[in-house]
C-alpha angles and dihedrals in degrees: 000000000000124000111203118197099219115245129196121239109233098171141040131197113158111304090343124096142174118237117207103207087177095252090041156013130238145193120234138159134245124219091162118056085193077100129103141190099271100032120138110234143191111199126182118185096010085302126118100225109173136002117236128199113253090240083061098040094048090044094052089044086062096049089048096041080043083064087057 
C-alpha cells in the first residue's frame, strides 16, 4: 500500500509538470492533458495518477502536518 500527500501542479511543459508539495517541488508526467495549472494532484511514481478537489487536499495536508 502506498499513501500519496496531494500536490498542486503549478506548471505545465508537454506531458511534464511541477508539483508544489508546500515544502518542495517536484517533477512529474502527464499521460492525461485533462490537467491544468492549479489542479490538486495525487502522483505516484513520477506519474500523476487522479485529480482531487482543494477542500480534500487541504483537508488531507492537515491530517499528514498533524503527524509532525
Amino acid at each position: 500500500m502506498c499513501l500519496a500527500i496531494p500536490g498542486k501542479i503549478i506548471e505545465i511543459d508537454g506531458d511534464k509538470v511541477i508539483v508544489d508539495y508546500g515544502s518542495e517541488k517536484r517533477e512529474a508526467r502527464l499521460l492525461d492533458k485533462n490537467f491544468k495549472v492549479g489542479d490538486y494532484v495525487i502522483v505516484g511514481g513520477r506519474i500523476v495518477l487522479d485529480r482531487i478537489s482543494e477542500q480534500e487536499a487541504l483537508e488531507s495536508i492537515k491530517a499528514w502536518e498533524s503527524l509532525k
